[in-house]
N, C-alpha and C positions, 0 to 999 in steps of 0.2 A: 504494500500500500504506500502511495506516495504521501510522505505526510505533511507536506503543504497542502495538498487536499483534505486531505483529512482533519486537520487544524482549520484551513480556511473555512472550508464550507459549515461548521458551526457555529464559527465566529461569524459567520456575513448572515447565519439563518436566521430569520424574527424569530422575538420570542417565545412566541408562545407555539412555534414548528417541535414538534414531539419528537423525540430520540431517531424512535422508529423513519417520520418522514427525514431526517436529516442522513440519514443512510440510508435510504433510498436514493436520494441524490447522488451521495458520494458515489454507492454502487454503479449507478450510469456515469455520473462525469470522465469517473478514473479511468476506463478504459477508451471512451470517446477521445478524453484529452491524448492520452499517447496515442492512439491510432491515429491522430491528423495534429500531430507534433507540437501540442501544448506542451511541452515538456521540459520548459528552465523555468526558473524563478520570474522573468521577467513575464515570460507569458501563460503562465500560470494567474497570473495576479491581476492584471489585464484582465484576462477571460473573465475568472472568478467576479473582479470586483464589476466587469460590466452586466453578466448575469445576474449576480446578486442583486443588481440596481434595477433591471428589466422586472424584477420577479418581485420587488419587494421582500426579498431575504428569503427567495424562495419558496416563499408561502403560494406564490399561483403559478401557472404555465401557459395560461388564458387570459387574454388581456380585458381587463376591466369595462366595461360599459350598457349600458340597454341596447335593448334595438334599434331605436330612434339614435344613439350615438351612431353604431356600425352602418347605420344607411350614409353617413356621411364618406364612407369609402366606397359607397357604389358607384359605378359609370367611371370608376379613377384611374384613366387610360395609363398612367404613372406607374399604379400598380397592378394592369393586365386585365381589371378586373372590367372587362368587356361583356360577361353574361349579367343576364337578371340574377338577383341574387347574391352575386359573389361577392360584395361587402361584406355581409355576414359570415357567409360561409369560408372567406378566407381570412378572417382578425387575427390578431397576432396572439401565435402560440409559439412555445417553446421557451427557452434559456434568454434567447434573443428577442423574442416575439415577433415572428419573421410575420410580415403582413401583406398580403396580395397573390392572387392567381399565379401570379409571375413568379413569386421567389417560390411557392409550392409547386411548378411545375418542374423549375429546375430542381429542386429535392427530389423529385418524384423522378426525373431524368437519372440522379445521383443514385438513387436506391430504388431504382423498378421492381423489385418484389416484396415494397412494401405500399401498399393500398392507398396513400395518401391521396390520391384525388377523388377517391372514395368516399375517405375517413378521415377529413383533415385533421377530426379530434384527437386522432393517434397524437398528432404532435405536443400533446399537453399531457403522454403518457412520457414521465423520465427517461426511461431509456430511449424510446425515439426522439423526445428532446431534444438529449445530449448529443445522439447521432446527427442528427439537421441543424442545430445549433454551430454546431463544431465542425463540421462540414463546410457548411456557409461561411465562418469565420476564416478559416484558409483560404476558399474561393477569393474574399474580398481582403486577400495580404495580412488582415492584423494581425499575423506571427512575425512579420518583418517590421512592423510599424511599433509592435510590442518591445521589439530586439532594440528598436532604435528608439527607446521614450518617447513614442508621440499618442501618447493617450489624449488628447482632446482630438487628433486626428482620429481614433479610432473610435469615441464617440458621434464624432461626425457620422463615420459611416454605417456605423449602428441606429443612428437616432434622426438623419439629417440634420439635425445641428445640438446644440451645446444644451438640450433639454436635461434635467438633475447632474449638471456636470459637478457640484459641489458634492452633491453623496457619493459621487461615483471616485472622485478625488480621494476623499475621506477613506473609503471600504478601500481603495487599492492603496494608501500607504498603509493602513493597519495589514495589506495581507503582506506588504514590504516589510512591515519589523517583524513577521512574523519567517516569511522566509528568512529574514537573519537570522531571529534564533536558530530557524531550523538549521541553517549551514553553521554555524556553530555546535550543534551537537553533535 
C-alpha cells in the first residue's frame, strides 16, 4: 500500500465519511493511480488534493444539483451534449466530475467493455471513478504539469478556471507535509 494514499485520503475525507467508505476509496484510487502513473509525491498530491476538492472530501461522486440546475447543461454544444436529455444524463460524476456527452464518450472509447453510455451512473461507482478519473487526468498532461508545480494550471483544466482554488491550495500543501513525513520515515 502506498502510504501517501493511505494517509492522504483520510486526511482530505469529510468528517463524518465512515472508516469503511474511506477505504473504499483508497481501494480504487491505489491501483488507478499507478496504472496511469500517479506515482511520486508531487502527483500524488495534485490528484489527491484536486479530487478531494471535486468531491467534497469524498463524500459524493455525483455532482450536486436539481433538475432544473442540470437542464442548464442541455443543448451545451461545448460539452457534446447535442441529444435531448443529455444534461442530465451526462453531470459530472467521478473523482473529477467529468461533465458532458463528450468526455463520456471518450471514456467509453478508453474502456469499451464497460457500459458507460449505458450506465453513466457506473461512474459514481469508486472503482470506475478512479478508472475514468485517472484516465482522463493523463489524457489532459497533469502528471507533467504536477512534475512541474503548476497547480492552478491544473485547476484550470479540471475546472475551467480558478473555481475553490483556495481549498484546493490548502488540501495539496497538507498532503505536501504529509509526503515529507512520509519520505522521512
Amino acid at each position: 500500500m502506498n502510504p501517501l494514499i493511505a494517509r492522504g485520503v483520510p486526511l482530505m475525507a469529510h468528517p463524518k465519511l465512515s472508516r469503511a467508505k474511506i477505504s473504499e476509496h483508497i481501494e480504487a484510487l491505489e491501483p488507478a493511480f499507478e496504472k496511469f502513473w500517479i506515482n511520486t509525491p508531487d502527483r500524488i498530491c495534485a490528484c489527491l488534493a484536486q479530487f478531494a476538492h471535486e468531491t467534497g472530501g469524498f463524500k459524493w461522486l455525483r455532482e450536486l444539483g436539481s433538475a432544473r440546475y442540470f437542464k442548464r447543461y442541455e443543448g451545451r454544444k461545448d460539452l457534446g451534449n447535442t441529444q435531448p436529455g443529455d444534461g442530465p444524463r451526462f453531470l459530472g460524476r467521478g473523482y473529477i466530475q467529468l461533465t458532458g456527452r463528450t468526455n463520456y464518450e471518450q471514456i467509453q472509447g478508453w474502456f469499451p467493455d464497460i457500459p458507460l453510455m449505458e450506465q453513466p451512473e457506473l461512474a459514481e461507482q469508486p472503482q470506475y471513478a478512479a478508472l475514468f478519473s485517472c484516465r482522463w487526468w493523463v489524457s489532459r498532461g497533469l502528471n507533467e504539469l504536477a512534475d512541474a508545480g503548476k497547480f492552478q494550471t491544473i485547476t484550470r483544466r479540471i475546472n475551467g478556471g480558478l473555481n475553490g482554488l483556495e481549498d484546493r491550495v490548502r488540501r495539496y500543501k497538507q498532503l505536501k507535509a504529509v509526503a515529507y513525513e512520509v519520505s522521512r520515515s
